[in-house]
N, C-alpha and C positions, 0 to 999 in steps of 0.2 A: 335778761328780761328788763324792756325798760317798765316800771311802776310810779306810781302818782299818788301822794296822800293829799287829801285837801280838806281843810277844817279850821280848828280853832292853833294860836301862837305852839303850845304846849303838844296838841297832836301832832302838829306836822314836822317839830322840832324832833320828837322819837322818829319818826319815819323817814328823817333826812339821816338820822346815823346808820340804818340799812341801807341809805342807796338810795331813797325815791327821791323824787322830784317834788318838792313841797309847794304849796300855795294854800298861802292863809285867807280861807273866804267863808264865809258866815252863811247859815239860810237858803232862801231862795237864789243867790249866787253861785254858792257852792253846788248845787245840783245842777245850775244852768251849763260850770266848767266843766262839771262830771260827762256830762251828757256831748256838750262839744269835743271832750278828748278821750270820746270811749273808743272812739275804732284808733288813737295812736299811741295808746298805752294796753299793756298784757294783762297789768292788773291796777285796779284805783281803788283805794281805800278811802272812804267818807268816818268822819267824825261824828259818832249818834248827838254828842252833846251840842255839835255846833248846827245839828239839824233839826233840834226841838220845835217840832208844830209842824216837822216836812216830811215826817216819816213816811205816810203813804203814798206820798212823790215820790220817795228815796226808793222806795221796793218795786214799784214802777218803772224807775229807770233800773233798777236790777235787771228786771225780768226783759227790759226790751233790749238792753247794750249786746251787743257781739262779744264781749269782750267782760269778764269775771270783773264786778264790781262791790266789795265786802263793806258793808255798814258793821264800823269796831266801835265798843265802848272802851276809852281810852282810860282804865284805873291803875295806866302802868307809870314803873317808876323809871324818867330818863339816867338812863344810866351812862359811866362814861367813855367805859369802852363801846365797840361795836358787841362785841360774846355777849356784855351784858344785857344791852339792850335785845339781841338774840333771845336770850333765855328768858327775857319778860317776853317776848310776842308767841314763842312755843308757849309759856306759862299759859298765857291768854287764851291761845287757840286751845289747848288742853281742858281748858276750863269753862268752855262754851262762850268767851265772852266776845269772840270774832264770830259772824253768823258768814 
């Protein structure tokens, strides 16, 4: 499955040690790349903190993409293996903080 994180330095740095494909963009950016690369990614993950003020665009482009697009709050800790970082994003998802 190829996947996409795009946000802030911190988010996309955890989401490269599962395997995504990172790009650090801010805002009104960041949803404009989400939106461009939703039909060639399985799944893209947006940064909530690096989208502050975009949020009702963000869920907009949820609801329209073909293609599962998760808005995460990032309160995880990069860890240094790959397991570790695993068991923060189960953590996460377990804990409501991936919608």
């Amino acid at each position: 499955m190829k996947a996409l994180a795009i946000g802030g330095k911190r988010f996309v740095t955890f989401f490269r040690f599962m395997g995504f494909i990172g790009v650090e963009l801010n805002g009104a950016n960041a949803l404009y790349e989400a939106e461009k690369r939703s039909m060639d990614y399985a799944l893209i993950c947006l940064d909530r903190e690096s989208l502050a003020g975009f949020e009702s665009e963000a869920r907009e482009l949820m609801t329209r993409s073909p293609n599962p697009i998760l808005l995460v709050d990032p309160p995880f800790d990069v860890k240094e293996t790959p397991e570790g970082v695993r068991s923060e994003i189960m953590r996460a998802m377990r804990s409501g903080l991936v919608e």
